[in-house]
N, CA and C of each residue as an Amber inpcrd file, in Angstrom:
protein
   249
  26.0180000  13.0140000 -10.7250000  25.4130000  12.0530000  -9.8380000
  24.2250000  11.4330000 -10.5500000  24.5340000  10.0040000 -10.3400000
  22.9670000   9.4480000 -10.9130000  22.3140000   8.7460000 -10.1110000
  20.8860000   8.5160000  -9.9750000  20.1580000   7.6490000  -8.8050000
  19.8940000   6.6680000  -9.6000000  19.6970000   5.5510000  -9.4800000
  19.4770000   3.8720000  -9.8170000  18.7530000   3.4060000  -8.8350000
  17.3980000   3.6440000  -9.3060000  15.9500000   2.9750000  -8.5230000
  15.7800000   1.3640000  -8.7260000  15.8520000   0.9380000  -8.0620000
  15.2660000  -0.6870000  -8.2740000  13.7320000  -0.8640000  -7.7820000
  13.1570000  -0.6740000  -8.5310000  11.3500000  -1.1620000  -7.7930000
  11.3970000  -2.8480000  -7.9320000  12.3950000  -3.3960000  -8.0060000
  12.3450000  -5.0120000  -8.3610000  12.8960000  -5.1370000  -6.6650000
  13.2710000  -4.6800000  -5.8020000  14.1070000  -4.6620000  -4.7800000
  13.1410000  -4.0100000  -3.5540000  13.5390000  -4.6810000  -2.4480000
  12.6170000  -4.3940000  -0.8590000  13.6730000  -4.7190000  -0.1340000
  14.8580000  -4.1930000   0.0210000  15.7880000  -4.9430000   1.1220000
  16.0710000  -3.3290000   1.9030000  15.3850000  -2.0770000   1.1850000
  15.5420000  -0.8160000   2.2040000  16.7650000  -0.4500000   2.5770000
  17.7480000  -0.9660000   1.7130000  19.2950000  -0.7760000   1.5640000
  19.2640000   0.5340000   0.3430000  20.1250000   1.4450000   1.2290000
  20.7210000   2.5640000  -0.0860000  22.4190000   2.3070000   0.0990000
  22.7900000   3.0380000  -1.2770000  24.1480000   2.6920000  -1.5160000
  24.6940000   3.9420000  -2.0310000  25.8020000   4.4180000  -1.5270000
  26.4550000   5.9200000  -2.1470000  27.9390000   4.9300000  -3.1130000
  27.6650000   4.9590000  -4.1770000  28.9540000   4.8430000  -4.9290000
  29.8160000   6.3440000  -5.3100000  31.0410000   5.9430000  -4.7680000
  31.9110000   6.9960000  -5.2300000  33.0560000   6.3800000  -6.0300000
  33.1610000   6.8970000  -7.5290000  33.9310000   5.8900000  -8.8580000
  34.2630000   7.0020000  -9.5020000  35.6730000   6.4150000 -10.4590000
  35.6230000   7.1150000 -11.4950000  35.3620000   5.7860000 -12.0650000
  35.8710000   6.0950000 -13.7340000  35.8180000   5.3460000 -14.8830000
  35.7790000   3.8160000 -14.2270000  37.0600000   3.0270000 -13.6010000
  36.6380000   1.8940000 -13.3840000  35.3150000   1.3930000 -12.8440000
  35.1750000   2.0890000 -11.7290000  33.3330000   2.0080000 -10.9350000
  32.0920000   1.2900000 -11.8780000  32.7240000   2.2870000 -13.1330000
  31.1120000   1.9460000 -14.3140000  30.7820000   0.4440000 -14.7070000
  31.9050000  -0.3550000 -14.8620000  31.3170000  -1.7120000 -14.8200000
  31.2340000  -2.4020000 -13.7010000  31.2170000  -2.3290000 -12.5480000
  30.8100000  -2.7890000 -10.9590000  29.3940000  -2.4590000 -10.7340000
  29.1910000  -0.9250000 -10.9690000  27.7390000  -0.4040000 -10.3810000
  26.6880000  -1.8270000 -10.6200000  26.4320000  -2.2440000 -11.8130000
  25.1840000  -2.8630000 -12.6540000  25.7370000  -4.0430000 -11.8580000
  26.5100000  -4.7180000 -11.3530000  26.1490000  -6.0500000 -10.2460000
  25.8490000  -6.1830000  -8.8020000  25.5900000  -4.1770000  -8.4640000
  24.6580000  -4.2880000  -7.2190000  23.8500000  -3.6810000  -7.2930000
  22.7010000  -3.1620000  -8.0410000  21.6320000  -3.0250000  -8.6640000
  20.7330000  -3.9460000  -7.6350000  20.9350000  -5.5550000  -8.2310000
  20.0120000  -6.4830000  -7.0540000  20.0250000  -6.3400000  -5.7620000
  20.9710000  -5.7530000  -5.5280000  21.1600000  -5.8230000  -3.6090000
  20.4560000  -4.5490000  -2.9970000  20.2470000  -3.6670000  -3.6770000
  19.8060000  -2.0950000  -3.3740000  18.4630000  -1.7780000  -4.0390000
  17.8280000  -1.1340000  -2.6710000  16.2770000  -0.2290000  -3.4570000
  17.1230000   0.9080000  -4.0620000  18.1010000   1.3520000  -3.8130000
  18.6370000   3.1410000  -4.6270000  20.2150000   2.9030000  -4.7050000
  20.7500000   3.2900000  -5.1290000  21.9310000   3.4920000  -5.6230000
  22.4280000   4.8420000  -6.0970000  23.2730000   5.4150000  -5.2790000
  23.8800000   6.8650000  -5.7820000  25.1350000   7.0440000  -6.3280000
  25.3610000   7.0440000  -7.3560000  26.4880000   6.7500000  -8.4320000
  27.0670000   8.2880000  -8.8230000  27.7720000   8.7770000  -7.9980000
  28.9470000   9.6220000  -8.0690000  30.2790000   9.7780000  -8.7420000
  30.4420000  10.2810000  -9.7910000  32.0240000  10.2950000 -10.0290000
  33.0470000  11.4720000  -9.1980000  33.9950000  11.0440000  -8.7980000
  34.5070000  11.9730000  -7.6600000  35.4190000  13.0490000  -8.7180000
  35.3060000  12.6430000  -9.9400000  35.9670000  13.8030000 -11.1130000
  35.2630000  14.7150000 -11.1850000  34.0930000  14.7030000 -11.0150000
  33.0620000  16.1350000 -11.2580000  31.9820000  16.3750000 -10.4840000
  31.7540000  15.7580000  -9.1640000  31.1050000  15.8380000  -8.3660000
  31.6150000  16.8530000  -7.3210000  30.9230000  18.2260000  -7.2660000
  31.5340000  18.7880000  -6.3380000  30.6010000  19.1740000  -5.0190000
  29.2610000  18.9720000  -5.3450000  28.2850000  19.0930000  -3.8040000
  29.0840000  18.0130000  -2.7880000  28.1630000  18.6690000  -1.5230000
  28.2790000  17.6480000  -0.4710000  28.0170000  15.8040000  -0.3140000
  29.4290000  15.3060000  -0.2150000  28.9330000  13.7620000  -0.2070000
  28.0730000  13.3640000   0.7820000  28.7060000  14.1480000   1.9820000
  28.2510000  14.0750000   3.5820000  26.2610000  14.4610000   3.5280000
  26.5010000  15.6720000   2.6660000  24.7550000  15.9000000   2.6110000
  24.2180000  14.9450000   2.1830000  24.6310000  14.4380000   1.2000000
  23.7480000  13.7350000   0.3760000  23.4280000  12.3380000   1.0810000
  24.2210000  11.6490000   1.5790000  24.3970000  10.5270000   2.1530000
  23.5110000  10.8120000   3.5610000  23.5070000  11.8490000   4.3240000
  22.5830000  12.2290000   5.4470000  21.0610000  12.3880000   4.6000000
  21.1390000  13.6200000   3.7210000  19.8960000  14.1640000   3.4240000
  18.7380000  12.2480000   2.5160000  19.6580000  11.3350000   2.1780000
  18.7680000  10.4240000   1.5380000  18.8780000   9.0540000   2.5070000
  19.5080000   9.3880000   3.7270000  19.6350000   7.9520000   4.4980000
  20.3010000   7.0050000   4.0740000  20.9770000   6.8970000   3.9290000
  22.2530000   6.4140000   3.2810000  23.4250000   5.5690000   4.3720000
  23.2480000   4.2930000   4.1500000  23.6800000   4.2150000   5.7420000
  25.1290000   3.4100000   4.6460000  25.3180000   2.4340000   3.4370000
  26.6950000   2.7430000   2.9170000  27.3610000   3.1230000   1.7010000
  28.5910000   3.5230000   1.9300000  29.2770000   4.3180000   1.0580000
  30.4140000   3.4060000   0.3590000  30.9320000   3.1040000  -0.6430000
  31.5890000   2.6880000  -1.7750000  32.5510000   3.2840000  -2.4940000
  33.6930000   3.0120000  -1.8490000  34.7250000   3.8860000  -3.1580000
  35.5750000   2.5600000  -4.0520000  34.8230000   3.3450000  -5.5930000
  35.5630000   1.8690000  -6.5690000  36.8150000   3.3460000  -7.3560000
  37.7380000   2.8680000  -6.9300000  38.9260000   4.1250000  -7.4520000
  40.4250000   2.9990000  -8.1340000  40.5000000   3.7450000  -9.1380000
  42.0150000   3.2140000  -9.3850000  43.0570000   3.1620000  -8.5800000
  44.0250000   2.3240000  -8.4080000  45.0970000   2.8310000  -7.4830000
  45.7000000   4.0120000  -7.3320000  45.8750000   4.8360000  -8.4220000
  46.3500000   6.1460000  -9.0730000  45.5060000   6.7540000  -8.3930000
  44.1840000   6.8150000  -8.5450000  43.2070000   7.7440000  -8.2810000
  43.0210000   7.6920000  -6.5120000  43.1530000   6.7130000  -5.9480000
  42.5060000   6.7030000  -4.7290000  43.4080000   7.4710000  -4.0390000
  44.5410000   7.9260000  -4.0320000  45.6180000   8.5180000  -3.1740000
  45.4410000  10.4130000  -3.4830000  44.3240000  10.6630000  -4.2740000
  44.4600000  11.5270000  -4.3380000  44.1290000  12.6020000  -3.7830000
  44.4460000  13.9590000  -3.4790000  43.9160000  14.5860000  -2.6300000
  42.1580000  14.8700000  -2.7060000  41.7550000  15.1790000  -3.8840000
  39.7150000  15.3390000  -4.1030000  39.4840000  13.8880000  -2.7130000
  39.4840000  12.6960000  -3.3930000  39.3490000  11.5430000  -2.8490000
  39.5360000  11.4060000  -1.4640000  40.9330000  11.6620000  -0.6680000
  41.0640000  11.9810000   0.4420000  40.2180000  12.9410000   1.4550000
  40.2530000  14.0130000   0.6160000  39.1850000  14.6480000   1.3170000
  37.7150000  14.4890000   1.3090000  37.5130000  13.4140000   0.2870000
  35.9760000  13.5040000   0.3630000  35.5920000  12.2430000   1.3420000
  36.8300000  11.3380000   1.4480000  36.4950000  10.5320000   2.7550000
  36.5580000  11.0640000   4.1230000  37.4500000  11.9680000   4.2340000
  37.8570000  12.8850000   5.7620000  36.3050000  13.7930000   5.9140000
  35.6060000  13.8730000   4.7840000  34.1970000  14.4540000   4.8320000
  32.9450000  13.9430000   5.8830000  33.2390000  13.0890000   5.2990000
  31.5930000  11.7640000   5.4810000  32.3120000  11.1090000   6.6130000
  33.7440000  11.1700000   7.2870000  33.9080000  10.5030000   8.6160000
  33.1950000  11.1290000   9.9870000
């Protein structure tokens, strides 16, 4: 997990990205839109999404997934999580 602070940014928007590999070139064109950004890969991320997204106020969540990848069971369940 990585956090991506914008001190250039006041819009009090946080963002939970959940990506693999494709995700990495998307993240850096919402940078401007967000004071924080939580950049998750769902390959090796195994804490709570649900915590994290509660514990930092986190009001949205982002899944950038391959077609391959999004059907998968990790993925599935980590949305059936945070519902």
């Amino acid at each position: 997990m990585i956090k991506i602070q914008n001190n250039d940014s006041n819009t009090g928007k946080k963002l939970v990205v959940v990506k693999e590999s494709y995700g990495n070139a998307f993240v850096p064109f919402l940078i401007p839109h967000y004071d924080e950004i939580y950049v998750v890969d769902s390959r090796y991320y195994n804490s709570s999404l649900k915590k994290l997204v509660n514990e930092q106020g986190v009001k949205e969540v982002l899944f950038i997934n391959n077609i391959f990848a999004a059907n998968t069971e990790k993925i599935v369940k980590t949305i059936e999580e945070i519902q």
